[in-house]
N, C-alpha and C positions, 0 to 999 in steps of 0.2 A: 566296833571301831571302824570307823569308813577308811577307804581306804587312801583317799587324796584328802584334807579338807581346801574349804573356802579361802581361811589364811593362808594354807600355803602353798593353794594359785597364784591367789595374790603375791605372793613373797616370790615365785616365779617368774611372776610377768616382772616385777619391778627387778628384781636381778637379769633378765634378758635382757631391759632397757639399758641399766648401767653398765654391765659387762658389754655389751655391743657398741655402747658410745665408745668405751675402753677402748677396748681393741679398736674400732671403726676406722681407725689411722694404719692399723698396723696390716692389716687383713683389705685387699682390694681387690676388685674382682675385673680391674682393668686396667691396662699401661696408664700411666703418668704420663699426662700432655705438659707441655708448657703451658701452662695455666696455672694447672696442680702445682708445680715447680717454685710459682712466683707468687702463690697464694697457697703457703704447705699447711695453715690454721683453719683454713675456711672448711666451715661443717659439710659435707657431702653426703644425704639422704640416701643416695646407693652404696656407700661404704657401713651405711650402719645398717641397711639390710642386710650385706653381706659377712658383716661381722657377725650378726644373731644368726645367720643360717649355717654360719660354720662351730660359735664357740656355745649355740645355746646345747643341742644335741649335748655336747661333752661334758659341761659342767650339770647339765639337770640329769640324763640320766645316769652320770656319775652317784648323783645322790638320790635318785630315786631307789638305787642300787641298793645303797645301802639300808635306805629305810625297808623296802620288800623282803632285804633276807632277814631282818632282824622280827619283820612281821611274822614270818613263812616260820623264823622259831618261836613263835608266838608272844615275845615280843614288844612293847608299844614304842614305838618309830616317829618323831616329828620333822620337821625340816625346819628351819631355825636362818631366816636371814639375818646376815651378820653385818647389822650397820657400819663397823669401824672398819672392816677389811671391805668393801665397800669406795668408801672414805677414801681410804689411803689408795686406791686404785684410780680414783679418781682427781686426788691431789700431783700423785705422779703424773697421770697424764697432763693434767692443765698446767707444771710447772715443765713440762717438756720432759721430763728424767728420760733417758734411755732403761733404765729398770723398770720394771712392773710386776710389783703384788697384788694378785688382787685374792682374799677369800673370803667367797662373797656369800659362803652358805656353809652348816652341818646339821647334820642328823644328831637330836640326842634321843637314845638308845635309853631303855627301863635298867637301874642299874641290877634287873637280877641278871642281865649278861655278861655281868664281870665272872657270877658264877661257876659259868661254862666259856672254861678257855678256848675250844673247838669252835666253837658260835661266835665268839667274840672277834676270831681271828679272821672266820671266813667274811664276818661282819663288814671287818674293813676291808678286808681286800678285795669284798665287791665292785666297790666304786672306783678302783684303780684296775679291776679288772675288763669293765666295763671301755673304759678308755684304751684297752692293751686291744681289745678285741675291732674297737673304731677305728685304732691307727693298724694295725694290721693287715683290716679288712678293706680299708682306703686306699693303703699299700698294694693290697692286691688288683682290686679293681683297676688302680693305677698303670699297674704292668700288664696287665691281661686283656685292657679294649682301648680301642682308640675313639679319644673322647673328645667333644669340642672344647672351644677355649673354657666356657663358663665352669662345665661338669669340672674339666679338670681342676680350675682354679678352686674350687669349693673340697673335692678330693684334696689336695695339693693340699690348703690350709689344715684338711680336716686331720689330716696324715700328721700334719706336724704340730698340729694346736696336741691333740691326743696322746701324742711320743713324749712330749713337754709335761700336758698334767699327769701322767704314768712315771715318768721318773722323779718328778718330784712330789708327788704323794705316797710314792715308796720310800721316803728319805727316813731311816729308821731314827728319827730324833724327835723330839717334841710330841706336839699334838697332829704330826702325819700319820695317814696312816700306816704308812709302814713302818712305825714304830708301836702301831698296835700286833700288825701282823708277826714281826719278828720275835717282839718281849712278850705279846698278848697282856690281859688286864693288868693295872696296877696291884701290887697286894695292899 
């Protein structure tokens, strides 16, 4: 079993593009001129590189996370983009919403890991651990050097894109994962 496939690079590269446009409003990596101000729709090429350089990290190796421990128990792990969550991240943005959903990817898992409850759990809370350890680790750098404006802005976002998808991928309900990690497998 390889360990990336081809599909889902692809499925990668195309969720970095859309999760980037996403956010690309929310996430700047410079003050707002008057400009910005009086044109707040107008697409701006440096706001969506800086959106993918802060939200791609969180959400891919979020789910890389996941897919490797579930390999590492031997395992078969896919990545799986999720056209509707997607969609609807998309739809929010372009109708203005102050909210935003977006889930733009999962891993499915061989279902002999229902099996083992031990596996199943650390399974999921890879991917939210993953994110505890970025906004931490951004947290720290943050307080411990003195950064220029860019480094910091990209910390800064990275800190709090990270704290956001960790509490809410721990939400013990539905299909989060920390409703696997708490209840572990369905019986």
């Amino acid at each position: 079993m390889a360990l990336i496939t081809l599909t889902e690079i692809l499925h990668f590269a195309i969720l970095t593009l859309v999760v980037g446009y996403i956010l690309s409003g929310m996430f700047v990596s410079r003050a707002k001129t008057i400009y910005d101000r009086m044109h707040p729709k107008r697409f701006k090429w440096a706001d969506l590189k800086f959106a993918i350089i802060v939200a791609a990290p969180a959400i891919i190796l979020h789910e890389l996370a996941h897919k490797f421990v579930a390999m590492a128990y031997g395992f078969e792990a896919t990545f799986q983009l999720f056209p509707f969550g997607l969609a609807l991240g998309l739809f929010l943005k372009l109708i203005g919403s102050p909210f935003l959903i977006i889930a733009p990817g999962y891993v499915t898992i061989d279902p002999a890991a229902f099996a083992n409850p031990f596996a199943y759990r650390l399974i999921a809370f890879a991917g939210p651990a993953v994110n505890l350890i970025l906004w931490l680790g951004s947290l720290f750098i943050l307080k411990t050097r003195k950064l220029n404006r860019t480094p910091f802005a990209v910390l800064s976002m990275t800190k709090f894109l990270n704290m956001l998808l960790f509490f809410f991928n721990m939400i013990p309900f539905g299909p989060f994962d920390g409703q696997k990690v708490f209840f572990g497998p369905p019986s």
